[in-house]
C-alpha positions in Angstrom: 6.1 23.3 15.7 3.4 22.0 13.4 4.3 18.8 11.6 4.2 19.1 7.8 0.5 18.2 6.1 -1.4 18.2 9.6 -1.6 22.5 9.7 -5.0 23.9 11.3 -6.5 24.2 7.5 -9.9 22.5 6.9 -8.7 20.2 3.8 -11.8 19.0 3.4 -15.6 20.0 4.2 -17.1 17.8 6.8 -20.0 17.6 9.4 -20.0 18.4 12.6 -20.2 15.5 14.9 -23.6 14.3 15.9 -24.8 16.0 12.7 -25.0 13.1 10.4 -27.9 10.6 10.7 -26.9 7.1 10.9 -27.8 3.5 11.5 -25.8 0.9 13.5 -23.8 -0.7 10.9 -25.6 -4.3 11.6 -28.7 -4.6 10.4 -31.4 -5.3 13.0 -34.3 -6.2 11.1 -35.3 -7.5 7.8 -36.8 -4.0 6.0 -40.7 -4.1 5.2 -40.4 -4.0 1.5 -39.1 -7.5 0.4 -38.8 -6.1 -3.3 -36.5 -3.4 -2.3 -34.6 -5.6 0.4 -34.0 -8.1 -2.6 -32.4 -5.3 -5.2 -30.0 -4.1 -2.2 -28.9 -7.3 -1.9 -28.3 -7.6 -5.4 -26.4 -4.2 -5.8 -24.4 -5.1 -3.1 -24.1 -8.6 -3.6 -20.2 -8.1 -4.7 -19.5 -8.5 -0.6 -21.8 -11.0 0.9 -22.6 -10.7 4.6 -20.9 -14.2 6.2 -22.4 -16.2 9.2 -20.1 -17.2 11.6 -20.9 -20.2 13.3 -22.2 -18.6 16.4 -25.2 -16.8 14.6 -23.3 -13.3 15.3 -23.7 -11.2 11.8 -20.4 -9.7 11.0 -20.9 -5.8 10.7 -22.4 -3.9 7.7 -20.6 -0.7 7.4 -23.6 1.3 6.5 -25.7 4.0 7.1 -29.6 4.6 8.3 -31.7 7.3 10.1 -30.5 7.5 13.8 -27.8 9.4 15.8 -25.0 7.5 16.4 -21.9 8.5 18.7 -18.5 8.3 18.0 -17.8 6.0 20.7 -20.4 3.5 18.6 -18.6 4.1 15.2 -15.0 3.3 17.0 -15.9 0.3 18.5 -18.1 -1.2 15.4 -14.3 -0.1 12.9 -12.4 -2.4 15.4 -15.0 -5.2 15.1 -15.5 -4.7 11.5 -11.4 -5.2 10.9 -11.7 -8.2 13.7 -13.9 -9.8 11.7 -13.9 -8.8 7.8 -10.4 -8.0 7.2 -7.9 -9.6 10.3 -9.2 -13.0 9.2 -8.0 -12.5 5.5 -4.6 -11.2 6.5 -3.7 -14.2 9.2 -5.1 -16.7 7.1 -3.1 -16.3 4.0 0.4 -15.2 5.6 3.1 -17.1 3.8 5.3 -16.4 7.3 4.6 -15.2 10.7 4.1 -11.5 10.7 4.1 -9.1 13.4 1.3 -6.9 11.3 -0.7 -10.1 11.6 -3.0 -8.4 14.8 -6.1 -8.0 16.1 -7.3 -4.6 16.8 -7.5 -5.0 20.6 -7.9 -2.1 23.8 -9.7 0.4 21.7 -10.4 2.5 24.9 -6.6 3.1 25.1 -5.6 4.3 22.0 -5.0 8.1 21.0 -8.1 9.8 19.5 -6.4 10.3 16.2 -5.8 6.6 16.2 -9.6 5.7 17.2 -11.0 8.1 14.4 -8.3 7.0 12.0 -9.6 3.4 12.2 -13.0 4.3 11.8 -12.0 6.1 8.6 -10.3 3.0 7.4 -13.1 0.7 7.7 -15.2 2.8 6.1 -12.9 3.2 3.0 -12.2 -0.4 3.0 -16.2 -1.4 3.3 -16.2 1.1 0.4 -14.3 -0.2 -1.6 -16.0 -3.6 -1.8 -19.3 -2.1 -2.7 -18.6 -0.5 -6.1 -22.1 -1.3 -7.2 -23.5 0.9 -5.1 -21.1 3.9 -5.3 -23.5 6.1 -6.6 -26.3 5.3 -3.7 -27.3 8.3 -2.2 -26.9 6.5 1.3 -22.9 6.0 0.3 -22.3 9.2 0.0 -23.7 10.1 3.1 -21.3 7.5 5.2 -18.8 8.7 3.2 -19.3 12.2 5.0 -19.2 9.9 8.6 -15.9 9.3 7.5 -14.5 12.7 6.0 -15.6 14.0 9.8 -13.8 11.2 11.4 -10.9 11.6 9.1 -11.0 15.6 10.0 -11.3 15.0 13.7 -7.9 12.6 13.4 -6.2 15.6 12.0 -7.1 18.1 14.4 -5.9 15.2 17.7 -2.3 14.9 15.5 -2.5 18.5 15.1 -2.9 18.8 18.8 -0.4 16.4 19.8 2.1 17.3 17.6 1.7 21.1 19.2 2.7 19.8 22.6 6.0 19.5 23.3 5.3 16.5 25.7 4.0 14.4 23.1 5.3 15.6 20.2 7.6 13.1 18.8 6.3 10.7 21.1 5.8 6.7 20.8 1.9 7.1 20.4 1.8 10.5 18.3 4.2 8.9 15.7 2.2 5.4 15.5 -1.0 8.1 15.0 1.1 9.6 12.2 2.0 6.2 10.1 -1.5 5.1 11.0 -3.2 7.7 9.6 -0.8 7.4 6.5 -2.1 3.9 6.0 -5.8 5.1 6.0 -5.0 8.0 3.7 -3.0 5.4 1.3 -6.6 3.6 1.3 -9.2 5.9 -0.4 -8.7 7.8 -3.9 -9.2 11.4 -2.6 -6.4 10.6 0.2 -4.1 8.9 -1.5 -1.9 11.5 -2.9 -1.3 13.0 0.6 1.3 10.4 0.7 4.4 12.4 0.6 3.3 15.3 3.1 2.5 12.3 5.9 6.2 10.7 5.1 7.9 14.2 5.3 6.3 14.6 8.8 6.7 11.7 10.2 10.8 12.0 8.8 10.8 15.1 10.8 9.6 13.8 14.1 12.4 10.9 13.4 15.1 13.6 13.1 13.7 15.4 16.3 14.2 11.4 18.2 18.0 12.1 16.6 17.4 9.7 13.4 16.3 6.8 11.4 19.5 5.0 13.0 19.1 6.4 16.3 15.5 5.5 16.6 15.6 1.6 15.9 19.0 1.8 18.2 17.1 3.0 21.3 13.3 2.0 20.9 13.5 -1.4 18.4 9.8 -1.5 18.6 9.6 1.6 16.9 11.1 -0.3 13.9 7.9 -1.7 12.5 7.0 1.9 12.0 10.4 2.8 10.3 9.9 -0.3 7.9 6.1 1.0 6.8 7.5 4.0 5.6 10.9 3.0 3.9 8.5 0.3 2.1 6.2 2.7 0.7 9.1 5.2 0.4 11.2 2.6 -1.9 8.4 1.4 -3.4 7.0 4.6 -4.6 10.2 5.6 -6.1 10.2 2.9 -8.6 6.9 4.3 -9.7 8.2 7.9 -9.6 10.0 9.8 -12.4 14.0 9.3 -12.1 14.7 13.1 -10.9 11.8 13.2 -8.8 12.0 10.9 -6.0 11.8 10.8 -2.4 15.5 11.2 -1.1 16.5 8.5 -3.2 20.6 9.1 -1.5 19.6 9.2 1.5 17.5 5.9 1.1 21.0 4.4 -0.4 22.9 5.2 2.4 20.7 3.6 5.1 20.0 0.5 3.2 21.8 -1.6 5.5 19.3 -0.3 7.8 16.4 -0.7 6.0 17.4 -4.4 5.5 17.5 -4.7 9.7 13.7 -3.4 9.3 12.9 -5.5 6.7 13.7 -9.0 8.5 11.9 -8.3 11.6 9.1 -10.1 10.3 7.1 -11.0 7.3 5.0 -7.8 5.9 2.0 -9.0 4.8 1.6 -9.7 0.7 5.2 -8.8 0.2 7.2 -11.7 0.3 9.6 -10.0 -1.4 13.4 -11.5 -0.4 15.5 -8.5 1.2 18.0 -8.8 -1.2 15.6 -7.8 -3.8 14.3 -4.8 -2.1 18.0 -3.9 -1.6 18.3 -3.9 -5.1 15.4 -1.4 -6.1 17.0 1.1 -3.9 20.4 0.9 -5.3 18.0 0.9 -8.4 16.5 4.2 -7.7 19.9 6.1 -6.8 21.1 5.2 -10.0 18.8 6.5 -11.8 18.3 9.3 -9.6 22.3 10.1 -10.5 21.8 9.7 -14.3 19.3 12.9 -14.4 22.0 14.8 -12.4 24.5 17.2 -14.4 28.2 16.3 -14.6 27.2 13.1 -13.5 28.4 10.6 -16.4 30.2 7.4 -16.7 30.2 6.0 -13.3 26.2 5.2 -12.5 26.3 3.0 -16.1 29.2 0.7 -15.0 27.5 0.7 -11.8 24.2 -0.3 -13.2 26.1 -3.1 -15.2 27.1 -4.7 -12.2 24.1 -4.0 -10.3 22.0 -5.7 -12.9 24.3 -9.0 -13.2 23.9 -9.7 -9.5 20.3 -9.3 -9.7 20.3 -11.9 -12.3 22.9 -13.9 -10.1 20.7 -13.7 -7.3 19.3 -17.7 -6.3 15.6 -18.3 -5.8 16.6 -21.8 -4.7 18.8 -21.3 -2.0 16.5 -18.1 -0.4 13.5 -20.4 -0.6 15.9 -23.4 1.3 16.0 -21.2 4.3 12.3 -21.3 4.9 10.8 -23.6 7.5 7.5 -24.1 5.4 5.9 -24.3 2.4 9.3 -24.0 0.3 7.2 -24.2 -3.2 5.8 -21.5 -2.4 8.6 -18.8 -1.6 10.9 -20.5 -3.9 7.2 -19.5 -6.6 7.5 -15.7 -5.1 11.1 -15.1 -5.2 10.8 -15.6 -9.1 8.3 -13.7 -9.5 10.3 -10.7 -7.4 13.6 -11.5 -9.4 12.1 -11.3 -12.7 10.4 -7.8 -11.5 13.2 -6.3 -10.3 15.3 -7.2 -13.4 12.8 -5.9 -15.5 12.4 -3.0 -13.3 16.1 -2.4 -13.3 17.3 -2.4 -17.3 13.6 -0.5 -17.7 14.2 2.2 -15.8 17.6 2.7 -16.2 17.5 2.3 -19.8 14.8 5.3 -19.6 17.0 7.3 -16.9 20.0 7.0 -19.9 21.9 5.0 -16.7 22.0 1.6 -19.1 22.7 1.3 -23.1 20.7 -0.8 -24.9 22.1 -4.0 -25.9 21.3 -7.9 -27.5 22.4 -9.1 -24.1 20.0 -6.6 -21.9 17.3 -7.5 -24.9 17.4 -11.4 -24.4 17.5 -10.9 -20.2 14.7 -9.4 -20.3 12.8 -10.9 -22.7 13.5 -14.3 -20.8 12.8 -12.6 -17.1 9.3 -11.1 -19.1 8.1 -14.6 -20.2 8.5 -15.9 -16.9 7.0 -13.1 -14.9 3.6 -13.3 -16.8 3.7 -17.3 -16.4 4.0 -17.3 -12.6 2.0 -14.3 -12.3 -1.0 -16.8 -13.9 0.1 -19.4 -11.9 0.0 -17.5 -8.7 -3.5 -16.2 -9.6 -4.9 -19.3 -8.6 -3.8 -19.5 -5.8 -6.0 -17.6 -2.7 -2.6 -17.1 -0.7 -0.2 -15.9 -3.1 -2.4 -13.7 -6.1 -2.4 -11.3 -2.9 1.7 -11.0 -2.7 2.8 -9.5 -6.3 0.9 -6.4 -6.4 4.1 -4.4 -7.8 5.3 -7.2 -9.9 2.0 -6.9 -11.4 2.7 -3.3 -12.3 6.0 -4.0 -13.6 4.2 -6.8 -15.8 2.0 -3.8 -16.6 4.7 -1.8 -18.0 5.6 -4.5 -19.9 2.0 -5.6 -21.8 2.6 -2.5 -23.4 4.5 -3.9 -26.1 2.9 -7.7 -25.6 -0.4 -6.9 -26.7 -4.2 -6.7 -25.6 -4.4 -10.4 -23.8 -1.3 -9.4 -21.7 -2.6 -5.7 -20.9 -6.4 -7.1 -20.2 -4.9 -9.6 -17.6 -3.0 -7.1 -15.8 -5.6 -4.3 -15.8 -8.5 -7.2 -14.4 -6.0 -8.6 -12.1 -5.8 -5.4 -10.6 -9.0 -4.4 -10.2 -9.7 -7.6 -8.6 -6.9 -6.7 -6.0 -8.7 -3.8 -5.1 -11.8 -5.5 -4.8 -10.2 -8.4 -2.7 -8.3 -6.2 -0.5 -10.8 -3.1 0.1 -8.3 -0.5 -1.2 -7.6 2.0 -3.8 -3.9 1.9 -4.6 -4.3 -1.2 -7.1 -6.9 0.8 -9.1 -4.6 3.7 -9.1 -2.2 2.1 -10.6 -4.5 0.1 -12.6 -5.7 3.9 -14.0 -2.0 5.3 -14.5 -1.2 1.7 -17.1 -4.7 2.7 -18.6 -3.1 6.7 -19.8 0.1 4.6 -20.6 -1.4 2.5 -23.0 -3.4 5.3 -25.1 -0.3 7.4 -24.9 3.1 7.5 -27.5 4.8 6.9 -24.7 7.2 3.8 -24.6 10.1 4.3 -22.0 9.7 4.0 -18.1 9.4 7.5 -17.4 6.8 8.0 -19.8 4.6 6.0 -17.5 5.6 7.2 -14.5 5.5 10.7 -15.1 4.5 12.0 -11.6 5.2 10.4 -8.1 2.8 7.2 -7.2 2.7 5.7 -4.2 1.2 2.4 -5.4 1.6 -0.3 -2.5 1.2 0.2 0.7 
């Protein structure tokens, strides 16, 4: 059995291994030329090299002119998330997270996992230096990490072709890992769907989504990355072509058991909320189907007014800390999912327009795009509403050039911040929206984007 998306075809060219010439990726010595040293560190002065209080430099994914091993490039990735990207993640967690790790016993994990995370670092490191995209020494660690990338497929490849490890622990934390790397750069990205129909097949050969989390409950932080990316992507999908939008509806009650295991990092999203986008995204999945009539509108009706009934206040009581904070998030998540809800099912044909619907969500608008400003100055929250931000997206349309110039540069600077491409693909798909005739949901989101992760 081959799992789907990880066949024995080449997808990509690459290098061989040992083939491309590389430096360490910290820099030993100050370079001879102190005119040329000075416009590097201008072109990449976008990410500036900190000094940690020990004198160590932090690591400078980069390349140079000598061989390097693979060994070296694995164990620089796990010291360049240690120190570059760990940090930003545990610092500005709103609630303990499980995610919230180290990357620790490199020598123990599967190949595709080591070569993965090399990959990932890479990409990330890449996407903080978009003044030098065009450097001639980018493109060729770019290569370093199309071979890593390459030699991660062929270890799933080989795992998932043993029936020993097949559907094992370790080959289906390779899968979702690999899926997080791919979700990171903007050739890999729309991969997404083939890595989520694999790993659902080596669920179904552990006997199920239900089964799974019933027998091995650490396997249910894998189970939550992919129904949040899943979910998520389907709100940014066109109504009749999700990602098994029924089947997501029938096992929402355990996809809310996933979803409080922990806080997921920049997505403090209450449950209920997320609950609500998938009952979201049946309806309108149900609107596009023939014969169907009648029943998904009342449905949407009632769906909507318990989104709107839905209490900031009392969610944000249950926390232990900063209160103002969740109670500040849980606003910005209801207003979203409001908006997302009469906009997408007003565009499905699942919910008539109305003066009612109008003046919901013209109120639920004005105060998404105010605490969306306010929570931009904040370092610890402007990280947690990236889809908010795309809903507000949707709605600049109509709310003129201020409104669509604060979403777009918010965005980028998400991208920037967090060393990933999915917030400038999204920023690029509200670009074609905006220049387009377009004005319904589905007009935006044409084709399938997975745009958080």
């Amino acid at each position: 059995m081959v799992c789907p998306g990880y066949e024995d075809k080449k997808p990509l060219t690459w290098l061989a291994p040992n083939k491309v010439k590389t430096r360490t990726w910290k820099r030993k010595s100050a370079p001879p030329d102190k005119d040329a040293a000075a416009k590097n560190r201008t072109q990449d002065g976008q990410v500036k090299a900190a000094e940690p209080a020990s004198g160590k430099q932090l690591i400078h994914v980069f390349p140079g002119h000598e061989f390097r091993s693979d060994t070296c490039d694995i164990i620089e990735a796990a010291l360049y998330w240690n120190e570059q990207v760990f940090p930003s993640i545990y610092q500005n967690q709103l609630s303990q997270s499980p995610w919230a790790i180290p990357v620790t016993h490199v020598h123990h994990m599967q190949p595709s996992i080591q070569h993965a995370l090399v990959a990932m670092a890479i990409e990330h490191r890449m996407s903080r230096m978009t003044s030098r995209k065009h450097d001639p020494l980018v493109a060729e660690i770019k290569a370093r990490a199309i071979q890593h990338r390459s030699t991660a497929v062929q270890a799933l490849n080989k795992d998932i072709g043993d029936e020993r490890k097949r559907a094992s622990d370790m080959t289906m934390s390779g899968v979702i890992v690999f899926t997080y790397g791919d979700l990171m750069g903007p050739t890999t990205a729309p991969n997404w769907r083939v890595h989520l129909n694999g790993f659902a097949a080596l669920v179904s050969l552990r006997g199920g989504w239900e089964e799974i989390c019933r027998k091995v409950p650490h396997m249910k932080t894998l189970v939550l990355f992919c129904k949040i990316i899943e979910n998520l992507a389907n709100t940014t999908s066109p109504a009749d072509d999700q990602m098994s939008p029924v089947l997501n509806y029938e096992l929402k009650v355990l996809t809310r058991d996933v979803f409080e295991i922990g806080y997921y990092p920049f997505l403090p999203c209450p449950v209920e909320l997320f609950v609500d986008t998938i009952d979201i995204n049946r309806l309108r999945f149900l609107a596009t189907r023939p014969g169907v009539k009648g029943k998904p509108r009342s449905e949407a009706e009632d769906l909507l007014t318990k989104i709107t009934d839905f209490s900031p206040e009392s969610w944000s009581e249950t926390k232990d800390e900063m209160r103002e904070e969740h109670l500040m998030m849980a606003q910005i998540y209801q207003s979203a999912v409001v908006l997302f809800g009469i906009l997408s099912l007003q565009s499905a044909g699942a919910l008539a327009s109305s003066a009612g619907w109008a003046a919901v969500k013209k109120m639920h608008s004005a105060r998404l795009f105010s605490l969306l400003k306010t929570s931009a100055t904040s370092e610890m929250l402007k990280h947690c509403v990236a889809w908010p931000l795309i809903v507000a997206g949707f709605e600049a349309k109509s709310l003129g050039p201020t409104l669509r110039a604060f979403v777009l540069c918010r965005l980028e600077e998400e991208s920037l911040a967090m060393g990933a491409y999915l917030p400038l693909a999204a920023k690029e798909v509200l670009e074609r929206f905006y220049i387009s005739a377009g004005n319904r949901w589905d007009d935006c989101f044409d084709s399938p984007h997975a745009l958080i992760t």
